[in-house]
FIDRENDREN-941818 format. One record per residue: residue in three letters; x, z, y of N, C-alpha, C in turn. Coordinates in steps of 0.1 Angstrom, whole numbers, padded with zeros to 4 digits, always signed. Layout:
BEGIN
alaXZYXZYXZY...
END
This chain:
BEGIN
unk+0050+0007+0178+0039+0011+0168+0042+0026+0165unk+0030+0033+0164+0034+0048+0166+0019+0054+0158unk+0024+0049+0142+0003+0055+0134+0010+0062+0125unk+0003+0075+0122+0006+0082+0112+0003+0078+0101unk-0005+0067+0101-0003+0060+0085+0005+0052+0078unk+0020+0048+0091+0027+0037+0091+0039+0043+0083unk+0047+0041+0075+0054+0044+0073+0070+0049+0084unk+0077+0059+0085+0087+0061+0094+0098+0049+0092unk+0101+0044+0082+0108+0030+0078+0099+0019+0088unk+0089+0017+0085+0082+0007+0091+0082+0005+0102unk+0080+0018+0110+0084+0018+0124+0094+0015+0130unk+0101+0022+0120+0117+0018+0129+0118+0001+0128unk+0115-0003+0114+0120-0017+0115+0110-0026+0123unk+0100-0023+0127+0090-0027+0134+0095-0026+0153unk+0103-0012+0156+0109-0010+0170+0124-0016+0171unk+0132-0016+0159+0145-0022+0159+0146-0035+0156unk+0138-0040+0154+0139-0057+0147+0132-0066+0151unk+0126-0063+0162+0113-0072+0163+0110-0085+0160unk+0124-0088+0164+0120-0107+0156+0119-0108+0140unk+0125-0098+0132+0122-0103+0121+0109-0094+0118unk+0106-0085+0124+0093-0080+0117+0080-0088+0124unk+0082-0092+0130+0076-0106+0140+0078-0118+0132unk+0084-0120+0126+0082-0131+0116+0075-0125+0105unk+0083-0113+0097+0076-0107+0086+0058-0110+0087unk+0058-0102+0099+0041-0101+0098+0033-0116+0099unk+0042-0124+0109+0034-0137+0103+0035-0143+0091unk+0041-0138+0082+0041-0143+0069+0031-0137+0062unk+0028-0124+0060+0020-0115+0057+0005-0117+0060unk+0006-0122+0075-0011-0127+0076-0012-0142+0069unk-0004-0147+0069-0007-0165+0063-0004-0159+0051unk-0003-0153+0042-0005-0150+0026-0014-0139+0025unk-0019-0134+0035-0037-0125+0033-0047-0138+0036unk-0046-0148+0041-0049-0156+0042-0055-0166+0032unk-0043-0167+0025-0045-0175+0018-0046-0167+0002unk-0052-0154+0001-0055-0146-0011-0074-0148-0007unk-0075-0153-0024-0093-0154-0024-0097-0139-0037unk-0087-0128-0032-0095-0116-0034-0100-0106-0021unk-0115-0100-0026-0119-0096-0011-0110-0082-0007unk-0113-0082+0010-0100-0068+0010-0096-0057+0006unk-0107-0053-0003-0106-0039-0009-0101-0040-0019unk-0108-0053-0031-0094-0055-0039-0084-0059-0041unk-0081-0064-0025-0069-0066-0022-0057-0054-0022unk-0064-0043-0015-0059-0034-0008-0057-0024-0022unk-0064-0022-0033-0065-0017-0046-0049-0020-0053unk-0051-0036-0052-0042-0044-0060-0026-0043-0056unk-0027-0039-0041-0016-0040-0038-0008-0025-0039unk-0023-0011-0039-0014+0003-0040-0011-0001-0056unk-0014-0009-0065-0008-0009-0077+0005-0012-0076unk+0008-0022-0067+0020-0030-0070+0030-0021-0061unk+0028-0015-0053+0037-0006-0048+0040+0002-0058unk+0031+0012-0065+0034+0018-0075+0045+0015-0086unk+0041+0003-0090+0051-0003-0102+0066-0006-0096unk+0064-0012-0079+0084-0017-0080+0085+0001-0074unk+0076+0007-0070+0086+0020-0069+0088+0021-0052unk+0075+0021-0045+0077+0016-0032+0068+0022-0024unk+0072+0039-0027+0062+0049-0022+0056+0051-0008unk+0068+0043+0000+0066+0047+0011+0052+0039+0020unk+0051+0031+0014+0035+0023+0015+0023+0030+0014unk+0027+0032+0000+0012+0039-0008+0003+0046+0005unk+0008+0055+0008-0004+0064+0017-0011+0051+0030unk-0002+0040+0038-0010+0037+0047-0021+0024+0039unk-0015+0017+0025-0028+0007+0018-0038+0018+0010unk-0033+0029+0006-0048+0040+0000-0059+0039+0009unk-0052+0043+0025-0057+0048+0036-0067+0037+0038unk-0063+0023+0034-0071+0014+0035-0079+0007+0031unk-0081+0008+0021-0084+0008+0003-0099+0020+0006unk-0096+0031+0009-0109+0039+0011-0115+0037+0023unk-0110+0033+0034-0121+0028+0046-0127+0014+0037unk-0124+0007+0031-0126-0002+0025-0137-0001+0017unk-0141+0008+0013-0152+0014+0002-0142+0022-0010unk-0132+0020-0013-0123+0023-0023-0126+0037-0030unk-0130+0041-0042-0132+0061-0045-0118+0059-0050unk-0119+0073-0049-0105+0080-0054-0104+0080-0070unk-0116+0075-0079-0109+0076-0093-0105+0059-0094unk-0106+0047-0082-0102+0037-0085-0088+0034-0078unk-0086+0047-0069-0067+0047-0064-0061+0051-0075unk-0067+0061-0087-0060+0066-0097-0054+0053-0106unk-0067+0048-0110-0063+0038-0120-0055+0025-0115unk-0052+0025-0100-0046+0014-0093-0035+0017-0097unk-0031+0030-0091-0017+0038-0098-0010+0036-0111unk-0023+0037-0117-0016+0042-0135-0019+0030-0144unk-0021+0014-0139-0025+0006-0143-0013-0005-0146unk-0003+0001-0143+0014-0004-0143+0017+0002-0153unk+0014+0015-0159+0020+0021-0167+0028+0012-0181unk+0021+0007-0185+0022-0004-0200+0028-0012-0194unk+0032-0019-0185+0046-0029-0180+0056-0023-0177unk+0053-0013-0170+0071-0006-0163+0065+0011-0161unk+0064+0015-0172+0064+0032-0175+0056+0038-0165unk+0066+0053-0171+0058+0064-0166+0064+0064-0147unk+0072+0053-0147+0078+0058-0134+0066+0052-0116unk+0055+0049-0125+0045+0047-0115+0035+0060-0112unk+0037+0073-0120+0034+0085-0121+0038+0088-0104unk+0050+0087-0101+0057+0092-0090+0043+0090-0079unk+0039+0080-0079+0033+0071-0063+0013+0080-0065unk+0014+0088-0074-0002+0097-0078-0001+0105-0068unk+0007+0115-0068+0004+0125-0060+0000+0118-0044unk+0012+0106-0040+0014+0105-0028+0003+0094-0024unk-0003+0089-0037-0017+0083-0029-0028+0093-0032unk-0031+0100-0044-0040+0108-0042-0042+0122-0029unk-0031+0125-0019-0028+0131-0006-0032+0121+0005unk-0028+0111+0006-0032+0101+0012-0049+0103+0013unk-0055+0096-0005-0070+0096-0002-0074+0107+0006unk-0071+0122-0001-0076+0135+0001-0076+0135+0020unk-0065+0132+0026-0063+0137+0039-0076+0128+0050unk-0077+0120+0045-0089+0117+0054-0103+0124+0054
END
């Protein structure tokens, strides 16, 4: 796998691991699967949750897909800053690097 939207982590564990990221991902499709929100607020919901555990290195490839998705850029903001009142200011961090994300397309 070789996408500039992929994380450089992901790759590697995606070229070095194959059987477990080969299982990973069949897990990941049988739990998109089985989510009855549609994929944009899927894809919304999930740059939140990156945001909150702190798990930047995502953000840019679900933004990316979040806006092919129909997704505007003031609804990546509030996906971002929607953690704030659970677990702080430390979801501030993941703005810049999704709102570059949105912008670069």
């Amino acid at each position: 796998m070789n996408n500039k939207n992929v994380s450089n982590s992901f790759q590697v564990f995606m070229k070095e691991a194959p059987a477990y990221s080969k299982a990973w991902m069949e897990l990941v499709q049988k739990l998109d699967a089985a989510n009855n929100l549609d994929e944009k607020t899927g894809e919304i919901a999930y740059v939140a949750v990156l945001a909150a555990v702190g798990l930047e290195s995502g953000i840019p490839f679900h933004v990316k897909r979040a806006k092919e998705l129909g997704a505007t850029r003031e609804e990546i903001k509030s996906a971002i800053l929607i953690g704030l009142p659970a677990v702080g200011n430390k979801v501030v961090k993941g703005l810049p690097i999704a709102l570059d994300a949105f912008d670069e397309m």
